[in-house]
N, C-alpha and C positions, 0 to 999 in steps of 0.2 A: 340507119346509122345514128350513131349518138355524140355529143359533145362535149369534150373535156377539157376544162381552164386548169392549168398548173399556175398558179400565181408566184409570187417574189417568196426564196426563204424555203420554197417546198419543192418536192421531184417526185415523179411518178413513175410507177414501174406498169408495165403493162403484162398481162397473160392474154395470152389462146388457149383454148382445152385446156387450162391450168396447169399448162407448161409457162415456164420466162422469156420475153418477149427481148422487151428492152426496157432505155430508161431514158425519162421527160423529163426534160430541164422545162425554166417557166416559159411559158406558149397557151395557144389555146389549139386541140386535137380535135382531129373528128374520127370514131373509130365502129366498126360492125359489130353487131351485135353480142357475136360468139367471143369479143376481147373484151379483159373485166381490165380496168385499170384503181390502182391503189394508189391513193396520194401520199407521201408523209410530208410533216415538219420535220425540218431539219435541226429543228432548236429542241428536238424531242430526242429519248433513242429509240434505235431503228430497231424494230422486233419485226425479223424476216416472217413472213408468208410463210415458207416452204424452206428446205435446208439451205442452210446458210452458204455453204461453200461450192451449191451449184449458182448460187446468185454472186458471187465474187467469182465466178468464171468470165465475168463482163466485168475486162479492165478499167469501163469507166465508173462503172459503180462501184468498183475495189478501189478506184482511186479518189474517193470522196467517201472511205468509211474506214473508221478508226476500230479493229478489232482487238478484244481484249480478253485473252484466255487466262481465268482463275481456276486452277487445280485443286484438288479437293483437299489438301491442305494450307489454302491460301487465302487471302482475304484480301480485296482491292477496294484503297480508299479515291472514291474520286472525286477530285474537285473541280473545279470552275470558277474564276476568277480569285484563287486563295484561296476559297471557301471551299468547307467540308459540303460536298452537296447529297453522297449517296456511297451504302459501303456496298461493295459485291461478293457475293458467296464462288462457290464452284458451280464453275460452267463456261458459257462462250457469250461475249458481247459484243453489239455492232452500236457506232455513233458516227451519226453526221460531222464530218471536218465545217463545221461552222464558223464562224468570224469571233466565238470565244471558247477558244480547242479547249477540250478538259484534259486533266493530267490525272496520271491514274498512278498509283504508290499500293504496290505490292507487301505482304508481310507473311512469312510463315507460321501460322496457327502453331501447326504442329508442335512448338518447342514453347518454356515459357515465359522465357527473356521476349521482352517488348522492344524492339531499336531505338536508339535513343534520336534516330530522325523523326521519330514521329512524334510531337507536341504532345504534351501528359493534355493540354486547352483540349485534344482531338478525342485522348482516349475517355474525358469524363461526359463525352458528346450523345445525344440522346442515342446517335446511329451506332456508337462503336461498344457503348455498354454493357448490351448484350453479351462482346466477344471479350471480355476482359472482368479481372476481377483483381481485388485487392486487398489490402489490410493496413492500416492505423498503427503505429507503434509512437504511445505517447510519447511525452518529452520528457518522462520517470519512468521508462520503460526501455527495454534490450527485448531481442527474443530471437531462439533458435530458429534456422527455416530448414526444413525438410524436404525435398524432393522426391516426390518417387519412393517416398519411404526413407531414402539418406537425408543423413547430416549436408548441409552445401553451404551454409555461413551463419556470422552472426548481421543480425540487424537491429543498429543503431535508428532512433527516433525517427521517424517519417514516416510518408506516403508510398506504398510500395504498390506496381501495378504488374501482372502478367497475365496473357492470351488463357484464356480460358476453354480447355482441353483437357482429356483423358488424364493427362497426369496428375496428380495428388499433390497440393501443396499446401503444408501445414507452419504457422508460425505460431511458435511455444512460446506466451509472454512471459518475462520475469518481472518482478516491481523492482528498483533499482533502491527506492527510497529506505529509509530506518523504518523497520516492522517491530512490534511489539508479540512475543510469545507468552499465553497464557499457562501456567504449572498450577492450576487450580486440585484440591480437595485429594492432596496425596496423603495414603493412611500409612506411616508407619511404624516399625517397633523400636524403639529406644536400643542399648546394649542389653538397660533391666528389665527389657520385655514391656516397656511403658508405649503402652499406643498413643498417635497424636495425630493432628491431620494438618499438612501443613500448605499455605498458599503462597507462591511465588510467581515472580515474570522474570523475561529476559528479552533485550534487545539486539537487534540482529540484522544482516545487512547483504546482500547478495551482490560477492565481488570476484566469482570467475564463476561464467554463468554457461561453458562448456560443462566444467565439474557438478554444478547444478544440477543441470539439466540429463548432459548424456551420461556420465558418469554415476548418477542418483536418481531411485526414483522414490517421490515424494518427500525432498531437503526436507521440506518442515516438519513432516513428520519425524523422520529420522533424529532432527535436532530434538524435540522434544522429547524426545526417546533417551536421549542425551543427558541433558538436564533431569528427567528424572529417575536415573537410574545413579548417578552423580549424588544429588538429594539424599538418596537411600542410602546409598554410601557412605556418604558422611554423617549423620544421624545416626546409624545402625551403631557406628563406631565409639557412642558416647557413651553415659548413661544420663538422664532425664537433667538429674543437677545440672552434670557436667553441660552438657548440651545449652542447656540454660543462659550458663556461664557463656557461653563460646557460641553467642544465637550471633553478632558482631560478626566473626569469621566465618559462619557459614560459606557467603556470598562471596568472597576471596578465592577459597577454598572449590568450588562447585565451577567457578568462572575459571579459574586455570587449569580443571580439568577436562573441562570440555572445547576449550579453544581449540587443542591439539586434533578432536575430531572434526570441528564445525571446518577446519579447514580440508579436510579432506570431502568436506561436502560444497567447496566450492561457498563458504557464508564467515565470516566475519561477525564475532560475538563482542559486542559494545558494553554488554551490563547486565548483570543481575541482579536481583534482591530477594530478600525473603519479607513480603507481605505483613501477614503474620503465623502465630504459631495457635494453631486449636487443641487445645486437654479436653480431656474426657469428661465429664462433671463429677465422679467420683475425683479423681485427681485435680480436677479444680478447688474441689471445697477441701482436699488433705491443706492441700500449698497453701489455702487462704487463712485455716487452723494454724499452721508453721509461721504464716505471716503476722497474724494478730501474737502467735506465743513471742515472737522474736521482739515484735512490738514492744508487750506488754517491760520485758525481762529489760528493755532497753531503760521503759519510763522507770520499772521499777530501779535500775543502778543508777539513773539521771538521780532519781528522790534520796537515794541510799547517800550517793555524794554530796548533796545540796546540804541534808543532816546533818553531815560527819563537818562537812564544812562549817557550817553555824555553829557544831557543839564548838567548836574548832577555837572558833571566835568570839565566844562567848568565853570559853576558855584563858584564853587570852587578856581579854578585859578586867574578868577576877585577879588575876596574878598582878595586872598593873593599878588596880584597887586596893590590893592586901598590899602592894608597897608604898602608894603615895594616899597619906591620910586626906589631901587637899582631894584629889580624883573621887578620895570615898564619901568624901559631903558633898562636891558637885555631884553625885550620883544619885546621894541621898535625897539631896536638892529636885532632880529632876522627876526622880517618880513621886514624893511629894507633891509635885505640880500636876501632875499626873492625874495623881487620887485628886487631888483638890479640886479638879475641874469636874467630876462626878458629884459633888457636896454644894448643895444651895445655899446652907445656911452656918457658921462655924462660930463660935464663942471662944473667946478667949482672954484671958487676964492681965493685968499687968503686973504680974508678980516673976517675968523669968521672961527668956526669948524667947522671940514668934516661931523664931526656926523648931527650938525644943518643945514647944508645946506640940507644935503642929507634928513633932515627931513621936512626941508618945502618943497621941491619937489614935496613929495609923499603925506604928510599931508596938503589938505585943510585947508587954514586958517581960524577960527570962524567970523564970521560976527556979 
């Protein structure tokens, strides 16, 4: 014979020929050899020996054991004291009714809404992360979610989480913020056949983000498809002068006509511009030729009036000379002083005025 202590806290079940006997609360047994006895803790779980539901044929051990059937689309969170202690897959489990019963909270996988009983604290928990998955949707960000291949909502900024399953779940970010579009190194022909290359942007804003998204595929593409056929448009329409002229209203012009598309693409057009504008280097150096001729023609009618002006006035002066004899000595007077500041040295007599000497000197006499 042999001897078996079942202590505080544990139970023993006993076999013969490895059939189920019974079950030992705490004691000390004494038993034959051909009987194996198996002790457990109680503060453990029970993992049966042998099938489970011929050992729950003994109402006292069915009545100190907590079983708990997860189906194969189901997942059991169990806890113990609050606390997340352990998740369960599918299948069947046995627990000792211990002095701190665990609680067990069911979820079906199968779909991929998460209930909202269960703490988001549980789902980013090292145990449950495996069965969940999720997505980030910044706080300048929307995005379509897809199920299954459909459309099923929009989502606003946040933490999104669901059960992780067969099913396909995609979410389509949009940026919500002001985007800038590039219209870089567009070549094209004047009305006169004048090629040119021209650089623009435009700003732009994604503000019904169904029409975006389901309704369009690839908005930004399409917009800029937009804008530069718009460009082309209006260019094509000018000739090179004219275009020249009216560089100003391009961006007017290009912006009101693509607004009426951008909204059917679900985006909101804020602004355009035109960069600059690139010529050809043959047609650079015509214009710069044009430039300097226009130049020159200009300085030359500024000089042409400056002339005509001073004959003007000079004019002028004689006539008020030839009337008053007093103006025509003060004149005399002054370029006299004139010449006389050129002259180092000057002799003159006392026989007649300084003024008359000094004036035959310098004034040739009539012949």
């Amino acid at each position: 014979m042999k001897r078996v202590k079942v202590n505080a806290y544990q139970v023993g079940l006993v076999f013969k020929d490895g059939g189920y006997q019974r079950m030992l609360l705490t004691g000390k047994y004494w038993f034959w050899k051909n009987e194996v006895v198996i002790v457990y803790d109680i503060a453990k779980q029970f993992i049966a020996p042998i099938e489970l539901d011929i050992l729950l044929q003994d109402r006292v051990l069915a009545d100190i054991l907590t079983i708990v059937d997860v189906k194969g689309h189901e997942i059991a969170l169990q806890y113990q004291n609050g606390l997340l202690k352990e998740v369960l897959t599918a299948g069947r489990y046995a627990f000792w009714k211990s002095m701190n019963p665990y609680e067990f909270i069911k979820a079906d996988i199968s779909k991929i809404d998460i209930p909202e009983y269960i703490d988001r604290t549980v789902l980013v928990s090292r145990q449950v992360t495996p069965f969940t998955r999720s997505v980030t949707i910044e706080s300048h960000e929307e995005a379509v979610l897809f199920v299954d291949g459909k459309f099923d909502r929009i989502l606003q900024n946040g933490v999104y989480y669901w059960w992780n399953n067969a099913i396909p779940v995609n979410a389509a970010r949009v940026d919500k913020r002001q985007q800038q579009l590039e219209i870089n190194g567009q070549e094209i022909l004047t009305k006169d056949k004048a090629a040119l290359r021209l650089n623009a942007w435009a700003q732009y804003k994604v503000t019904d983000l169904q029409k975006a998204v389901l309704d369009n595929k690839e908005y930004d593409k399409q917009l800029y498809v937009s804008f530069q056929l718009a460009v082309r448009e209006y260019v094509a329409g000018f000739t090179l002068d004219e275009l020249l002229e009216k560089k100003e209203s391009i961006s007017a012009s290009v912006l009101a006509q693509v607004k009426a598309k951008a909204e059917n693409l679900g985006v909101t057009v804020l602004g355009f511009g035109i960069r600059d504008i690139i010529l050809p280097g043959d047609v650079k150096d015509i214009i710069n030729q044009v430039l300097v001729a226009e130049k020159r023609a200009q300085a030359n009618s500024i000089m042409r009036r400056e002339e005509t002006a001073s004959t003007r006035s000079l004019l002028n002066t004689a006539k008020l000379m030839e009337e008053n004899a007093m103006l025509w000595k003060l004149k005399e007077m002054e370029y006299v002083e004139k010449i006389a500041e050129k002259v180092s040295h000057i002799n003159l007599g006392g026989n007649g005025l300084l003024v008359e000497q000094l004036k035959q000197l310098f004034v040739a006499p009539k012949t």
